[in-house]
N, C-alpha and C positions, 0 to 999 in steps of 0.2 A: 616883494612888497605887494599889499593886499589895496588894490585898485578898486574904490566901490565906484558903480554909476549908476544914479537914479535919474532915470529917464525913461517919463513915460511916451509910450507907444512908440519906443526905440527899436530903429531897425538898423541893420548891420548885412556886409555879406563877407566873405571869404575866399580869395580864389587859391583852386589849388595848383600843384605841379600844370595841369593839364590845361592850364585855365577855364576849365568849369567854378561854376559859381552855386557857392550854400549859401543861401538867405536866413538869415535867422531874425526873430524880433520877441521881442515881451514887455510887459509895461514894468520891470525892471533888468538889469544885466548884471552880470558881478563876474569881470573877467581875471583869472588867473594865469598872469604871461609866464612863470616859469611851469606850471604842468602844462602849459598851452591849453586849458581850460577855460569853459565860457561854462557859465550858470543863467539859464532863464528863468526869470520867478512870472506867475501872474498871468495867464493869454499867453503860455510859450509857445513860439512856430517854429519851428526848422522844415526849410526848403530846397530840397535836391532833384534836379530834374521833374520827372512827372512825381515825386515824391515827396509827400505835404504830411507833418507828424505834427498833431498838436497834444497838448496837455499842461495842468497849472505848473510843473515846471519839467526842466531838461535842462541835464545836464551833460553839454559838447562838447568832446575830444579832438582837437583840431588836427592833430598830427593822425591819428588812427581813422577821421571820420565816421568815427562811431560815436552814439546818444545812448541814454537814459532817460527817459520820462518817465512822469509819475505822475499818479489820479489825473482821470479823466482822458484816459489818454485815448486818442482818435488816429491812426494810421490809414493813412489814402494814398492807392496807389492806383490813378488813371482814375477809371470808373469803380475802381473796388474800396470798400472801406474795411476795418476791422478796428472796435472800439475795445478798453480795456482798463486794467489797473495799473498797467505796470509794465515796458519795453525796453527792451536793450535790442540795438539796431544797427549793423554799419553799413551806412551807406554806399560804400565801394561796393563791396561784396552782395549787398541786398538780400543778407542775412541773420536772422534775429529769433527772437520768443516776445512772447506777451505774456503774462499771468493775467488769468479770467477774459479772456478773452472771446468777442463775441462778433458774428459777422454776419449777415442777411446773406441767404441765397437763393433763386427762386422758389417761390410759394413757402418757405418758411427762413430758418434761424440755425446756427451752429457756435455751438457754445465748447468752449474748453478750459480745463484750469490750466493749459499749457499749451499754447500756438505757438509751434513754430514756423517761422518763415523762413525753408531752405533755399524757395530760389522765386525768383516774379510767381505771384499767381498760383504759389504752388505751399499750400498748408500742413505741416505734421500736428494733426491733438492727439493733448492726452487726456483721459478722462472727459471726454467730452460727450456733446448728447446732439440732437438735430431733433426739432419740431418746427411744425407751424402755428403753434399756439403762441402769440405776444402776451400771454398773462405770465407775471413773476409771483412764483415760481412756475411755469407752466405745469397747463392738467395732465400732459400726456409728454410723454420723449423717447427717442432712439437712440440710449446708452450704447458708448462702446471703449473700451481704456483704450484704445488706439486706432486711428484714423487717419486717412490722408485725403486731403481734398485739394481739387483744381478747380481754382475759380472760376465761375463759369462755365463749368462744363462738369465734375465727376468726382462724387465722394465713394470712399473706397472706407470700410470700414472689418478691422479684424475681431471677429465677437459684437453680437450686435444684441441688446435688450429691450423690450417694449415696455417702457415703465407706465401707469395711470395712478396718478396720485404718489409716484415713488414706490407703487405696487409692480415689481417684475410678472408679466400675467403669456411675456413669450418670447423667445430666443433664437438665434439663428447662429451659425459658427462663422459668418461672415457675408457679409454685402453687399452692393455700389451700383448705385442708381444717378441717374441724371440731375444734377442743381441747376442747370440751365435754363434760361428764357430761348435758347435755340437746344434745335434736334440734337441729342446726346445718343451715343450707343449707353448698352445696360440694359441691367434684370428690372424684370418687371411686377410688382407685386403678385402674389397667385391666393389662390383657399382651396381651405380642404373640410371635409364635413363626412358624410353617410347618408346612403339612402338605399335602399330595398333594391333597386338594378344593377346600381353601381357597387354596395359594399360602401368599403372605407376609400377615399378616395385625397386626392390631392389635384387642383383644376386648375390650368390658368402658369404651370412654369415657363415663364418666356422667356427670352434675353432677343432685346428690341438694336440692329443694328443700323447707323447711318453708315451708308454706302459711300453718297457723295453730296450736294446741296439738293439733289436733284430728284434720292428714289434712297427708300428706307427697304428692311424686310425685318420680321420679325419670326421670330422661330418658335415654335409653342408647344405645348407638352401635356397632354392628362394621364395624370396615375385612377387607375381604377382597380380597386383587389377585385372585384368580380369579372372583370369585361378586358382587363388587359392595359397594353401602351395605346396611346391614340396622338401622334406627331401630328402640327399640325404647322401650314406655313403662310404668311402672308407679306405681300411684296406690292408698294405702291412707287408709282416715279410720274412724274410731273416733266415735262422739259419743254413748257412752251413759249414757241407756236407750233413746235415738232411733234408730239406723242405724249400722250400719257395713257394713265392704265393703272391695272389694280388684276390684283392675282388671290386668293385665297383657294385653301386643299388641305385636305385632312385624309388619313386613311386610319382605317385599326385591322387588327386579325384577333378577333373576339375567341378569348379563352375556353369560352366553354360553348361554342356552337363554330370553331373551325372557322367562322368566315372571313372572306377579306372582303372589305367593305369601304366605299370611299365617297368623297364627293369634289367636284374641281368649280370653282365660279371664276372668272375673268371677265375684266373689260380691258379693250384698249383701242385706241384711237391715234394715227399717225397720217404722215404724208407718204407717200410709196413711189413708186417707181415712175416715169412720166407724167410726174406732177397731179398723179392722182392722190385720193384720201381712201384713207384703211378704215374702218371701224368693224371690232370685235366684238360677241358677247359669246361668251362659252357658260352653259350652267349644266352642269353632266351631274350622276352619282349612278351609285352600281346598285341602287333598288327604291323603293318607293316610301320604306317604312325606315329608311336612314335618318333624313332628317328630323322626324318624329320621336326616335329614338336618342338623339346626340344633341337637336341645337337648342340652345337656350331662349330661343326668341317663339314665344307664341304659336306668332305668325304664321312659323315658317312650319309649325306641326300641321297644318290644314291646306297645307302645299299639295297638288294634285298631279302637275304635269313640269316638263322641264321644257325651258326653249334655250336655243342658240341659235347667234346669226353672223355673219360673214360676210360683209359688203364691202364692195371696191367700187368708186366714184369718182369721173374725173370731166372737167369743163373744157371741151376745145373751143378756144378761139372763141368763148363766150356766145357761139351759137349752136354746137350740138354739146348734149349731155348723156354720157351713157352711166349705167348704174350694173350691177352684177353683182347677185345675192345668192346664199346659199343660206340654207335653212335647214333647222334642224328640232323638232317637236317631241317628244314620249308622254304620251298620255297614260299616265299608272291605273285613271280611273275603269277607262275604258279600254283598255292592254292597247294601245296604239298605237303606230311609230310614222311619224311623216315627215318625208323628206321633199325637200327643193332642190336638183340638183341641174343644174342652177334656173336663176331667174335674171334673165336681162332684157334689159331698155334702152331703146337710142331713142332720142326725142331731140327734135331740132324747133329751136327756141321761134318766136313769131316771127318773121320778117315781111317785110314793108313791100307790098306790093304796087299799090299807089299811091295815093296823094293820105287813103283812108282805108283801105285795104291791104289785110293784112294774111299770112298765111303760118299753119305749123303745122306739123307731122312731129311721126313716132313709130315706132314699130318695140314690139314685145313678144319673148320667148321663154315659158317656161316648162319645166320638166318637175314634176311632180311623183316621189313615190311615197304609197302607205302600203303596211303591214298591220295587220290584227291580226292578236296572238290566238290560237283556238278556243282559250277562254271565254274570250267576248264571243266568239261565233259559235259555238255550240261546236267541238271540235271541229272546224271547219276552218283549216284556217287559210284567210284573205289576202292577197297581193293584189294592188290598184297602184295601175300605172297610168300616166294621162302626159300628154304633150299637148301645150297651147300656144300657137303663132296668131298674133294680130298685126295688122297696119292699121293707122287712122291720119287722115289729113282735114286739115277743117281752117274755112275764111270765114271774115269776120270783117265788120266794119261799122264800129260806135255809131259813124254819124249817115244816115240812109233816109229813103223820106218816110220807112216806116219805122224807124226807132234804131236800136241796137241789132245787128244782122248778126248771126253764126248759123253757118253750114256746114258740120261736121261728115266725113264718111269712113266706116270703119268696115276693117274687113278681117274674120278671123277663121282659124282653122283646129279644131280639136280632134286628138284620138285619144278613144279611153280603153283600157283594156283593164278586164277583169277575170283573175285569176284564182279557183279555190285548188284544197289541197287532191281533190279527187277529179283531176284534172279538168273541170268546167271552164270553158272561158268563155267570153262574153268582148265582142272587140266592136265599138262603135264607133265611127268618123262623122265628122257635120264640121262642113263651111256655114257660114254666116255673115251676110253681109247687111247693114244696118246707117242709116243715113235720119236725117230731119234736118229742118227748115225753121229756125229759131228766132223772134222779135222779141224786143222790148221797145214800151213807150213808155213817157212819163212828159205829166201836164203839169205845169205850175209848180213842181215840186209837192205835191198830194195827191196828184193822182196816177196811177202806175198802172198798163193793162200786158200781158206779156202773151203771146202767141207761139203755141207749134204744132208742129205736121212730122211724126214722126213713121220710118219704114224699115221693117227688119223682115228678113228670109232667108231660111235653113234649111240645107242642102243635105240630107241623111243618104249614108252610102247603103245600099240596099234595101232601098225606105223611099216614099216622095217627100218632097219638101215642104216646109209651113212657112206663110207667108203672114205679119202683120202690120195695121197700118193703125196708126194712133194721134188722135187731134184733142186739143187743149186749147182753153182759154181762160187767163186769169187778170183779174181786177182786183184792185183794194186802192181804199183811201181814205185820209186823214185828216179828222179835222179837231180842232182844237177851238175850245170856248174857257175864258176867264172868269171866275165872280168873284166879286168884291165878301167879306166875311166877317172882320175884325170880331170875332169871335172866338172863344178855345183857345187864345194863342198865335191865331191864325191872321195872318195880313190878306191874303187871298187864296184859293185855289182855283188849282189847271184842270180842266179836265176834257181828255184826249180820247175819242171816238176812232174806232179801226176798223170798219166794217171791211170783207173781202170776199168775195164769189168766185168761184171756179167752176171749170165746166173741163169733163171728160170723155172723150167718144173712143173705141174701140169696135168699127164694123165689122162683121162678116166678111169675107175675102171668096174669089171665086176665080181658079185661072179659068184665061183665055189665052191661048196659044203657050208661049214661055211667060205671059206674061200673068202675074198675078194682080188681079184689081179688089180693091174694096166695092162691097152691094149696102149700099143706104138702102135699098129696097125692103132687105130684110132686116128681122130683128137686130138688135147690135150685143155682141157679146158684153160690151159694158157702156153704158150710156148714165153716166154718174154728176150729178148737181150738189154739191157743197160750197157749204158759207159757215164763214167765222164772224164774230162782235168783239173786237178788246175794249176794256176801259180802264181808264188810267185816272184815279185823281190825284193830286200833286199837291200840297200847301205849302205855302211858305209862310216863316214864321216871323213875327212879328219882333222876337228880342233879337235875333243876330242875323235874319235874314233867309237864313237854312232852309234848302229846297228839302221836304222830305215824301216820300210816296205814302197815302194813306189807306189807298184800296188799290184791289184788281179785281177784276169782273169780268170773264170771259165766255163765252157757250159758241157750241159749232155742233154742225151737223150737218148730214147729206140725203139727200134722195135717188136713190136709184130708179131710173128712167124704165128701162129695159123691167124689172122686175115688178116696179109700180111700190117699192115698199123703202119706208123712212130709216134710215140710222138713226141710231140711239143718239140723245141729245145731250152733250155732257155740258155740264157746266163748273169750271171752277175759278177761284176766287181768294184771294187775301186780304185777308181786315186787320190793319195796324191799328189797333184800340187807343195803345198808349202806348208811347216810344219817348223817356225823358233819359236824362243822366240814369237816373238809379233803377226805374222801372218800364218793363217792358213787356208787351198783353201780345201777341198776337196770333189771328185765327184763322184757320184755313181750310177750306171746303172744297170738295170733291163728288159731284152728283151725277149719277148716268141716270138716263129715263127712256126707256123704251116702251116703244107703242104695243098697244097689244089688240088681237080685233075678238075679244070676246061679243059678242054681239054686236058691241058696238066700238068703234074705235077708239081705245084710251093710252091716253100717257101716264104711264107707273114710271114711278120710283124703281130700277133694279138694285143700283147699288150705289152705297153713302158712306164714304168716309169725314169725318169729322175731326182735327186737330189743334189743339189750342195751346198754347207756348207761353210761359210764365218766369220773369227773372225778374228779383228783385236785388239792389246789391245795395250793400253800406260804406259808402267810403271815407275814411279813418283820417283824417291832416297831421302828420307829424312833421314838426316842425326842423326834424332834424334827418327824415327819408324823404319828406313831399308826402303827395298821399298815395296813398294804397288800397287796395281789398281788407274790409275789414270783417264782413258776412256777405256769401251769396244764398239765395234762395233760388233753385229752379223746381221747375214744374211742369211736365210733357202730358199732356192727357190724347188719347187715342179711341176715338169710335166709330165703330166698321162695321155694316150693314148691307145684307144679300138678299135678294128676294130668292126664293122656292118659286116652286107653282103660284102659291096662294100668297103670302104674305112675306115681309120683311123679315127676315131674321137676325141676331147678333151675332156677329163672327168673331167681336176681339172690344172688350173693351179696358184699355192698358193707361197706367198711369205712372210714368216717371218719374220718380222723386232722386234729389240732387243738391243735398246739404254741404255746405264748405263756412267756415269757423272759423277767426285765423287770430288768433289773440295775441299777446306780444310771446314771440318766443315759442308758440304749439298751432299744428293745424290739422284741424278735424276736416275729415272730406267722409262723408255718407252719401252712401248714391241705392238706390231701391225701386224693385221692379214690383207694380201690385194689378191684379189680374182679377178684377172683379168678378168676370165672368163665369172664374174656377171656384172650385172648394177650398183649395190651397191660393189661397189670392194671392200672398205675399211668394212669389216668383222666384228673386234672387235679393241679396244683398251685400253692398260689402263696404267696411270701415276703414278709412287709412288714419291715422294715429303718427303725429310728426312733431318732434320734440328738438329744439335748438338747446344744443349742448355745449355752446361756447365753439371752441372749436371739433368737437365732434356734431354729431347729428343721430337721433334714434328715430325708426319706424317702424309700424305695428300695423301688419295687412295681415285683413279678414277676409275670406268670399264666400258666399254661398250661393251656388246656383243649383235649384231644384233639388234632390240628395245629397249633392256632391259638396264637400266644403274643403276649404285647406287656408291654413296662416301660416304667415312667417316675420320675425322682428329680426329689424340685424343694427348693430350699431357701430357706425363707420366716420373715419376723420375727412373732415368737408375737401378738406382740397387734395387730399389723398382717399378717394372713395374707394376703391380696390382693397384698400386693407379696411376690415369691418369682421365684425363677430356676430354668426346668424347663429340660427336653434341647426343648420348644421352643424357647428362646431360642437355644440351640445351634445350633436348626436354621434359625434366624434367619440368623446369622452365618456360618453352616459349614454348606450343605443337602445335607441327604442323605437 
């Protein structure tokens, strides 16, 4: 007998053998006790464990627990969903199909006209596709008639298509890449294109492996028909507060020139043995035109020298600290090689002497070697070895009746030796010991005078020794005046006056017995007087308050005592003209003026630079991003000015241009170098052209600097920017 029940938002459950419990509800039920069938019409739900199926209806098998649903049907399991037309599902076994079925996976979408679900979390399609395009029918997709994915972590695909517009445009025999929002092992997109060094080539085959939570590596691979294999390796691992680091290496054995040729870069940083700390940097390669030859980054072609370093660091007992360094230098420019082998420091931290007296030491040892290859030396080639020992101990006490007190004394010891290939050498020793007598005062908090007395003497071994002594005195001080404005914007402005004097002496020395004294008597080798002026003005503005700085105005200069003659007077300066939201003026001046005594004593003009800064920008309110950049305008202007004998001359006069455009959906960027100076004014230029393609992206770069010019357009999927189509692939197909 056919039992109808109309009941809305009827809920029900079922217990089975095991006493686990299925929820089932819909806003109508129509149960059939001899198939032991349930039908839900309307909002149907069936609930099993972490497993939630909805759709307008489903049809329950009580004995087999297994379902049927139909249109609209929703499968959630935990955090995973799969939506669809059409399920058959048994809940025991947690095994089933869906027809049209469709499920999100990180950064895109996985579609099939056949899901099945063989086991938790574990997907077989058929005819299916993956994008990240959310338009129906999507622009672009990753066809493949069969596929296996794991939730959350790895699609495995057999036969794979790159469809655009349902256009197959490229193929692979097989795939599987990471869907995960966490690290996945898997291959990693690559490209392949032509060019004139390399030939036909293929860039970028990796297969990306996770180790543990902790450290990845990634394996990598360039096909090149002219140049050969090029392996290449990189390995990061993080485990803090213990270590981390980072490894990258590449080597090739270049086909048509025999060589083997490499590069290693490393960092790492760890804890070490008796609670000291490690820190790494290794940057090696086996020549100088490697990277120029192989890396992709600019930058790295204008690369000159390689450094490495090696340091071990460890705190005893929070009052001594030692360090221990190795180092390690190749200068390609200048064929150089320098070594540190090693460098260490023990330095024992302040300790408290009395109530205000305080005391530290240090002692340093380094060993120092270079090599210059015969190149640089005109075949001659250079070995420089040097060994340097110092101690230094120094008191101190903030509060004294002359101010701030430091008494430093240090004491060092050098041997250098110089070695060429035609047996010369050259071996020099010198002790040196060095001390001063150091104060600070400070009145009211504006006025600051600081004093010292400094004495150094160098002990040459088969040489006498040179003694000097050196006295200072500096003052500066600060005053600040306010005026009232209500003008421009303006509530008031600050403006802050820095005037400061200095004074240097360096006398003549004369021993008497062992002892070396300074002679004021006689002239002084350096008897130097300088002063500085800053000025500061400051407004605050009148609508929100905003302190903003409006000028700077500074000049200094010195007089030499001893010689009788003036330092050039420079003076410079910044003028904020206008500073609002959208626009911004500002100017900057740079003037040296030296004296000059043609007849008569005059101040000239030597040399003038002049620069003036210009940004206007438009900002767009969309009511559904906020606002944004809608146009910028800049504008760099540059004018540079040298005297000769006689008069002023031009050295550079440059002007910056710097266009950006940004319409809904395309953005123009123009940037331009003009040189009025020249004949060829217009210097450099170059255009970037950027196209919003839904879910792809196209770009168009121009440059041209002086003869030289080059473009390229590649058009790539936003969230998968690795796979894109340049005028390499072009040149793949079509070379030229």
């Amino acid at each position: 007998m056919l039992i109808f029940l109309s009941i809305l938002l009827f809920t029900t459950s079922v217990n089975d053998s095991l006493g686990k419990v299925v929820n089932y509800s819909s806003e109508r039920i129509i149960y059939y006790p001899k198939e032991e069938r349930v039908l839900l019409i309307n909002s149907a739900q069936v609930q099993y464990r972490e497993v939630i199926i909805n759709a307008d209806s489903i049809l329950y098998f009580l004995n087999e627990k297994s379902l049927s649903a139909y249109k609209n049907v929703i499968f959630i399991s935990g955090s995973d969903k799969v939506n669809g037309d059409e399920l058959h599902y048994n809940l025991d076994t947690k095994r089933g199909y869906m027809i049209n079925g469709k499920t999100t996976v990180e950064n895109g979408f996985v579609n099939g006209r056949e899901v099945w679900l063989v086991k938790e979390k574990v997907l077989h399609i058929r005819d299916g596709y993956y994008t990240t395009c959310e338009h129906e029918p999507p622009h672009y997709l990753f066809y493949s008639p069969r596929a296996r994915v794991l939730l959350d972590n790895t699609a495995i695909a057999q036969g794979i298509v790159l469809k655009v517009f349902k256009v197959p445009i490229g193929a692979a025999p097989f795939w599987f890449f990471p869907i995960s929002k966490y690290r996945k092992s898997g291959l990693l997109p690559f490209k392949f294109g032509q060019s004139n060094s390399d030939g036909r080539y293929a860039k970028g085959i990796a297969y990306y492996l996770v180790i543990n939570d902790y450290a990845d590596i990634t394996f990598m691979l360039d096909v090149m028909e002219k140049k050969g294999f090029q392996p290449k390796i990189e390995g990061i691992y993080i485990v803090n507060p213990f270590a981390s680091g980072q490894i990258f290496a590449s080597y090739i054995r270049e086909l048509q020139t025999k060589r083997q040729r490499y590069s290693i870069n490393m960092k790492h940083r760890s804890e070490f043995i008796l609670g000291s700390n490690l820190n790494a940097y290794i940057d090696y390669q086996s020549d100088n035109s490697y990277l120029p030859d192989y890396a992709e980054n600019p930058v790295q072609w204008l690369k000159k020298e390689i450094y490495s370093q090696v340091s071990l660091s460890r705190d005893i007992t929070r009052m001594l600290r030692t360090n221990l360094v190795i180092e390690h230098k190749r200068d390609f420019e200048n064929s150089m090689t320098d070594w540190k082998l090693p460098s260490l420091s023990v330095s024992l931290q302040r300790i408290g002497l009395t109530k205000n007296w305080s005391f530290a030491s240090g002692i340093n040892y380094q060993h120092n070697f270079k090599s210059f290859d015969s190149s640089s030396m005109r075949n001659r080639k250079r070995l420089y070895n040097s060994e340097f020992l110092s101690g230094r101990i120094n008191f101190s006490n903030p509060k004294t009746l002359l101010g701030v007190f430091n008494l430093p004394l240090n004491v060092s010891y050098r041997q250098v030796k110089d070695e060429y290939v035609d047996s010369i050498i050259q071996i020099r020793e010198q002790i040196n010991v060095s001390s001063s007598f150091a104060t600070t005062q400070n009145v009211w908090q504006t006025l600051n005078f600081s004093e010292a007395i400094g004495f150094e003497q160098s002990f040459f071994k088969r040489d006498s020794s040179q003694a000097k002594y050196s006295f200072s005195f500096n003052s500066n001080l600060t005053l600040f005046r306010l005026f009232t404005v209500n003008r421009l914007g303006l509530e008031n402005v600050l403006h802050r006056l820095s005037p400061s004097l200095s004074f240097n002496l360096i006398p003549k020395t004369e021993p008497y017995g062992i002892l070396v004294l300074p002679r004021f008597d006689k002239k002084s080798e350096l008897a130097d007087l300088s002063f500085t002026v800053s000025n500061l003005w400051q407004g605050k503005l009148q609508a929100n308050d905003e302190k903003r700085d409006l000028a700077v105005i500074s000049l200094n200069s010195s007089y030499n005592l001893t010689n009788r003659t003036f330092a050039p007077l420079s003076i410079f300066s910044d003028l904020y003209m206008v500073r609002t939201e959208n626009i911004s003026l500002v100017s900057n001046l740079n003037m040296v003026m030296r004296y000059f005594n043609d007849r008569r004593f005059t101040l000239k003009i030597s040399d003038l630079s002049f620069n003036t800064s210009f940004n206007y920008t438009i900002i767009k309110n969309d009511t559904n991003q906020g606002s944004e950049q809608f146009f910028t305008l800049g504008l760099n202007h540059n004018l540079v000015y040298a005297r000769n004998q006689v008069v002023l001359t031009l050295q550079s006069n440059m002007l910056n241009l710097v266009v950006s455009v940004i319409p809904k959906g395309w953005r123009f960027d123009f940037n331009s170098g003009i040189n009025f100076k020249e004949k060829q004014k217009i210097t450099n230029y170059s255009l970037t052209i950027y196209k919003d393609l839904h879910c792809w992206e196209a770009i168009f770069d121009f440059n041209k600097f002086g003869a030289q010019w080059a473009y390229d357009f590649k058009v790539r999927i936003k969230k998968i920017p690795d796979i894109s189509f340049s005028k390499n692939i072009l040149n793949f197909v079509l070379p030229f």
